[in-house]
N, C-alpha and C positions, 0 to 999 in steps of 0.2 A: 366717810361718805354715807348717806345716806340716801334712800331709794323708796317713792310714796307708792304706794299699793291704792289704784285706780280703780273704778267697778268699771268696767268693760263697756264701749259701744254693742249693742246686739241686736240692731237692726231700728229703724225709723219710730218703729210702732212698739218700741220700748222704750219709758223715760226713767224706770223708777224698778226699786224690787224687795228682798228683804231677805238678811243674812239669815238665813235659815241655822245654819252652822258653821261656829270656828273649828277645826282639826288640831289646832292649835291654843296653846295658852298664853296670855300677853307676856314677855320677857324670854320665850322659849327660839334658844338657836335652830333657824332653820336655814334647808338646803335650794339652792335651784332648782324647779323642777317640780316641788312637794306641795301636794295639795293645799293651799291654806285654811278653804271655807265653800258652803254653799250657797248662790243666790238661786233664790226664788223670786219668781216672776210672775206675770200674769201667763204667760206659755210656756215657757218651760223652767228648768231647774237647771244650772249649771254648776261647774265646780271653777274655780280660779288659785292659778300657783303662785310660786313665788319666781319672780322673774331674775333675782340673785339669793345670794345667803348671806347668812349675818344674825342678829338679834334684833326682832320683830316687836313693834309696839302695836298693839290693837288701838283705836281711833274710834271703832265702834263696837255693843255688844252682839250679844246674837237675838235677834228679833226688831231689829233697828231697820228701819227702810230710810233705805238710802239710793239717790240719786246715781244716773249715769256718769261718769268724769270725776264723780266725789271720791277722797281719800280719805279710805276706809283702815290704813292700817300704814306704818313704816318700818323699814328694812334700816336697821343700823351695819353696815358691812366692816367698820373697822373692829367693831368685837367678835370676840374668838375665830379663829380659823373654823367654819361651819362643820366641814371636814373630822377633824380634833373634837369640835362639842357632837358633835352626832355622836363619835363613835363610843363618848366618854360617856355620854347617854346612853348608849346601846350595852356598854358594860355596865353596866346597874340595871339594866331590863330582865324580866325573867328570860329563861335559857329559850322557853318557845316562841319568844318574841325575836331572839337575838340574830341580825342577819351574820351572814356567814360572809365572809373576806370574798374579792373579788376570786381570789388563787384558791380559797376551799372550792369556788362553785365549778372554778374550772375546770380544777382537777373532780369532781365528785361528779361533774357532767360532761367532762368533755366537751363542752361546748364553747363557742363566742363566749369572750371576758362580757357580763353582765353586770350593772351597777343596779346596788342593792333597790328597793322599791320598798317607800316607805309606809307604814298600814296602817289605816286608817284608825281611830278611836272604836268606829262599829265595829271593824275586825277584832282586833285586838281584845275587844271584851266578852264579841262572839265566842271566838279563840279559845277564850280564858275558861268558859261556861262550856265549852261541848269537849275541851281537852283535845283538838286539832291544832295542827301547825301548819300557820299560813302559811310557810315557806315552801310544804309540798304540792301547793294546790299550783295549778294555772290558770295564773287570774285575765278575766274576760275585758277587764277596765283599761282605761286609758292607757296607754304605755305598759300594758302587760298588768297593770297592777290588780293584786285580788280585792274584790270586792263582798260586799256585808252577801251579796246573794249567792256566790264563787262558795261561800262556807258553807252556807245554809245547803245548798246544794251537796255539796261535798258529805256533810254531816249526814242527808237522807242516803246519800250511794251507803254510808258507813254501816246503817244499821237495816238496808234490806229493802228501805221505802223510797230509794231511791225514785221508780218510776211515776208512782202516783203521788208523790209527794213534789215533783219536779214543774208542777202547774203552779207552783208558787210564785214561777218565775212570771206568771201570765201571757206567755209566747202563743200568740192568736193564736199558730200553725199545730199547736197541740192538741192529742186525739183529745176528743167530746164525745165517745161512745159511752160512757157509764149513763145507767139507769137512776141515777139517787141524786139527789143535789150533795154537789161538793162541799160539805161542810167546813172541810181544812183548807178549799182552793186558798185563802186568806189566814195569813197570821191571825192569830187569836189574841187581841189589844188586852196588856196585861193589867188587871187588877188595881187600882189608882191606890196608894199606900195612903194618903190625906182621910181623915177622919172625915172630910168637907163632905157634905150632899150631892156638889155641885161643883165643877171649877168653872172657870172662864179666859180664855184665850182669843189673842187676836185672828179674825180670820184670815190666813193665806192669799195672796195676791189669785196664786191661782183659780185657789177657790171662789174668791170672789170674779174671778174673769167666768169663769164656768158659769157662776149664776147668771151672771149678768146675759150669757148667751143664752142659758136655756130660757128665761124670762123673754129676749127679746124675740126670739123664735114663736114663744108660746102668743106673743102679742102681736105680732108682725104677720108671719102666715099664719092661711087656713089649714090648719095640719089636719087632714086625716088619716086613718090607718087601714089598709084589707090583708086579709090571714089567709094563708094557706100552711099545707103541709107536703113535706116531698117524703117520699121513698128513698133511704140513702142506701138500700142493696147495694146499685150497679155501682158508686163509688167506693163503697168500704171493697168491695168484690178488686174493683181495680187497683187498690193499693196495696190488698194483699197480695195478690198476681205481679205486682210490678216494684213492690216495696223495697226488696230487696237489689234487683238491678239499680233501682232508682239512686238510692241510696249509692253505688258502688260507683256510677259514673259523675252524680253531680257533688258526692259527699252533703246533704242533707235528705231529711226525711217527708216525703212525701205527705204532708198534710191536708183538710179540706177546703185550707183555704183558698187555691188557686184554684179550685172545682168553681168555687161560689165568685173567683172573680172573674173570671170567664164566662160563669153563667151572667153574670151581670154586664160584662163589655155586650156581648151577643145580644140582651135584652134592649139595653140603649141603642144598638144600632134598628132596633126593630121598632122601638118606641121612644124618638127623639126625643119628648117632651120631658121625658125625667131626666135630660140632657142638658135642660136650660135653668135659666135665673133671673130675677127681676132684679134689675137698677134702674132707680127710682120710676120712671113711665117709658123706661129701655127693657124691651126681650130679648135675653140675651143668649144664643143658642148654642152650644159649644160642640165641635166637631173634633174634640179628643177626646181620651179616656183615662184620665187621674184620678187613679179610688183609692180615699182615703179609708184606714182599715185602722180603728179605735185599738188602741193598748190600753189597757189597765196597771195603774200605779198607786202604789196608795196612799199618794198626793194627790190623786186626780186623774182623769182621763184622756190621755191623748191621741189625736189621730193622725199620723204620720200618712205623709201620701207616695203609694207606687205610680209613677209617671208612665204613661203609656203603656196601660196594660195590651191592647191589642196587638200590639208589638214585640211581648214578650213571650218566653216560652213558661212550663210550670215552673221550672226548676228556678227562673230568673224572678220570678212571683215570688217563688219560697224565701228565695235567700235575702230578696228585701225585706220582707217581713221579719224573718229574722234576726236581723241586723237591726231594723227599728226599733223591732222589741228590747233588746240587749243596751241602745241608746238609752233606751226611755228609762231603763233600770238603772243603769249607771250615771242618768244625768249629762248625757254627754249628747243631748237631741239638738238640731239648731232649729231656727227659727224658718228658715229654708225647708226642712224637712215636714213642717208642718200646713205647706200654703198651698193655695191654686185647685186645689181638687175639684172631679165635678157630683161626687155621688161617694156616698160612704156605706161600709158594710162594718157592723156592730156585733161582736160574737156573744152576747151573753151565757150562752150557751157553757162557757169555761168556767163560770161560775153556777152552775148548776139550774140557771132558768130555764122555766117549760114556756113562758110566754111573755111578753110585755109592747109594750108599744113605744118604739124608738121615738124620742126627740129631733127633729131636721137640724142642722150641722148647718147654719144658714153663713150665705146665702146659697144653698143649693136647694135643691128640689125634691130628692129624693135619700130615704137613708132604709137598706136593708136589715133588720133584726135575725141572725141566726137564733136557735133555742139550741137544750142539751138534746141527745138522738137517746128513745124510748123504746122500747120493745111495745109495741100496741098491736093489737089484733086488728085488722083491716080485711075491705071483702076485695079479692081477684079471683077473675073469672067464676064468680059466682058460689069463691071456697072465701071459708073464714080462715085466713092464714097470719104468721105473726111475722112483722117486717119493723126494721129498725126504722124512725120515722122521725121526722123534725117538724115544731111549727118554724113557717116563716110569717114574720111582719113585714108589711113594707108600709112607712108610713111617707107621705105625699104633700107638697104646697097644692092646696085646693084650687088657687088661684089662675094656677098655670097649666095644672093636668089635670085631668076630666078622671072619673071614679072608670069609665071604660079601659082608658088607658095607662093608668094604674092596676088594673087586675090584669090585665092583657100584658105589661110587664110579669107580674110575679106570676101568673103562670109562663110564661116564657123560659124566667128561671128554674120555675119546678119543673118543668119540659125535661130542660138540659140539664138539671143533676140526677133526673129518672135515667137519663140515658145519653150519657158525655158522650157518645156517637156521636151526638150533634154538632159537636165544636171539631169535629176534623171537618164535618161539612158543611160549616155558617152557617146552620139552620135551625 
């Protein structure tokens, strides 16, 4: 019997996308369950399993775009017991690859009987090059499984750089206190071995959807941008006072980012206009607050949306973000995760920027720029004193809100991250 491997419905506003990666080689037995491949899309990146086992034909290569409903691949189930070829597979794997019997894990864990989890091609070669074994990590992926950043991570705990090396992951809610731009925040793209000058590759879906929005924004609205700078004292002050409770009752780590989404619920209630949207000769005013908060991936940039922030507390701020970021890395984000917002916050700052002027995330009206936090000499109460300091951007549709209240917004913000007092009393 045989069993056609489909590319996925993933919503209205996707028709098409492009095999990114097979995990797999044409003729290789595989299991139920086991990743087979990645698509890429215009939004996001997914992975797709195998819905039985058997011996797999590939149908297309890897770079091939291919339609919604198309069969891209088939499942032969009457060769080998998948069961049988795995495991005869798995005895000829080296020993740091070889999973362990259901009965070694139980007895070696005491825990729930666990069916092994199969790793990926990136692992495994990870694996092979840092001399870790994926078997002891806990991986963050799909179904428990370890993932190419689960290593990478693992590997910085291993030799001591754990901390400052763990921005790799690009998790917004991570500290931004360093003074220097982050030169390692980003893998180091390795050396092209081709003697060529030059290569050429097709561009990714995503990338080209990305263009296509920053172009139409640039062409559509009147974007302009006003600067300012806050004092992040009284915040870095309260996370240290509070860090560690925080921590012990929600189990995550209190970061800045639910400072600045707060400061921004608060701001829109005070200056509806960067609340709204134009459809087509419709003003459309929106009386929620869905802020989408950009991940960095190095596919591309996404912005996942926290739904009702004014309704939330820090801690339920935190752990979305977290969890988005963690999606976004693993390719497991949907297309739901990504919609409806009404106002975006941009952290450049994780990558080491002191300044820049955000893009609109159209059709919204307003998008805020964090930077990295500086040590700068600033004057209080008439003393030259040195205080941790960030620029903000806020960049604006022209069209719809007035240059008054645009600055009357960011100061708003700046208001409330000089002194989160504010947000216990709406003001």
């Amino acid at each position: 019997m045989a069993t056609e491997i489909k590319v996925p419905s993933m919503g209205e506003s996707i028709t098409s996308g492009i095999i990114a990666a097979w995990h797999i080689k044409d003729g290789d037995i595989v299991e139920s369950g086991q990743v087979l491949y990645e698509l890429e899309t215009d939004k996001i990146t997914s992975e797709g399993q195998a819905d039985v086992g058997g011996q797999i034909k590939l149908a297309v290569t890897e770079g091939d775009e291919v339609e919604i409903g198309q069969v891209i691949a088939i499942i032969d189930e009457s060769v080998p017991a998948p069961a049988k070829a795995a495991q005869k597979k798995l005895e000829k794997t080296p020993s740091l690859f070889k999973e362990k019997t259901v009965a070694e894990k139980t007895e070696i864990k005491g825990e729930k009987t666990l069916e092994p989890q199969p790793f990926s091609p990136a692992v495994r070669r990870l694996a092979s090059e840092s001399g870790i074994d994926p078997e002891a990590i806990k991986g963050t992926g799909k179904g428990g499984r370890v993932t190419k950043e689960d290593l990478i991570t693992s590997s910085h705990e291993a030799d001591g750089r754990g901390k400052s090396e763990s921005k790799r992951n690009f998790t917004p809610a991570e500290d931004i206190t360093t003074t220097k731009p982050q030169a390692d925040a980003m893998p180091s793209p390795a050396r092209a071995s081709t003697t060529e000058r030059s290569t050429r590759k097709k561009i990714s879906p995503m990338r080209k959807r990305i263009a296509e929005r920053l172009v139409e924004a640039q062409r559509t609205a009147a974007i302009l941008t006003t600067f300012n700078e806050a004092d992040m004292s009284a915040v870095m002050s309260l996370r240290k006072t509070y860090q560690e409770i925080f921590f012990g009752k929600h189990g995550v780590k209190l970061g800045f980012m639910p400072f600045f989404v707060k400061a921004v619920v608060n701001a829109l209630i005070e200056v509806p206009a960067l609340n709204g949207q134009i459809d087509g000769e419709t003003l459309i005013e929106n009386n929620f607050y869905d802020i989408g908060v950009a991940v960095g991936k190095k596919k591309g940039l996404l912005v996942p949306v926290v739904r009702d922030c004014d309704k939330l507390s820090f801690a339920e701020i935190e752990k979305n973000i977290i969890s988005y970021a963690k999606k976004a890395n693993d390719g497991n984000i949907a297309i739901e995760d990504l919609e409806g917002g009404v106002f975006t916050i941009s952290n450049g700052g994780i990558f080491g920027s002191m300044l820049s002027t955000p893009i609109l995330n159209m059709p919204q009206s307003g998008i805020l720029g964090m930077h990295t936090i500086q040590q700068r000499p600033v004057v209080v109460n008439n003393e030259i004193v040195i205080r941790p300091m960030m620029y903000l951007a806020l960049s604006y549709d022209h069209r719809i809100v007035d240059g008054r209240e645009a600055v009357t917004f960011l100061i708003k913000v700046k208001e409330t991250i000089e002194d989160p007092s504010r947000l216990m009393f709406e003001i």
